[in-house]
C-alpha positions, 0 to 999 in steps of 0.5 A: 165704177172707177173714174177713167183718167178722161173723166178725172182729167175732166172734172180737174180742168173744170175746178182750175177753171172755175176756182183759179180761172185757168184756161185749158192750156194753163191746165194742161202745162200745170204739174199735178204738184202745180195744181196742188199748190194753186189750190193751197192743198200744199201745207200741212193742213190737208185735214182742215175743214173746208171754209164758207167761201171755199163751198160758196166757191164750189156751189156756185161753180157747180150748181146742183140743178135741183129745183 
């Protein structure tokens, strides 16, 4: 099933939030190009590996409530 611009728009806030700590109306003033950049998917390592810290960050924001 593809994700409804809602539901992308949704997970894109939680990310800026949890990774740059925007708030909604940073987000939502933000270009897609703004949000690119902020995260550093802007330079021409898009096929670099994700870092240690960078999952660190993602797991911690988004913790898998798996006990």
């Amino acid at each position: 099933m593809t994700a409804s611009f809602a539901d992308a728009a949704r997970r894109a806030a939680r990310v800026a939030a949890a990774l740059l700590g925007w708030r909604p109306d940073e987000f939502w003033a933000a270009t897609p190009e703004d949000l690119r950049t902020a995260l550093g998917l802007d330079d021409a390592s898009d096929d670099a590996p994700a870092t240690g810290a960078m999952l660190s960050r993602l797991m911690e924001a988004f913790p898998d409530d798996r006990q």
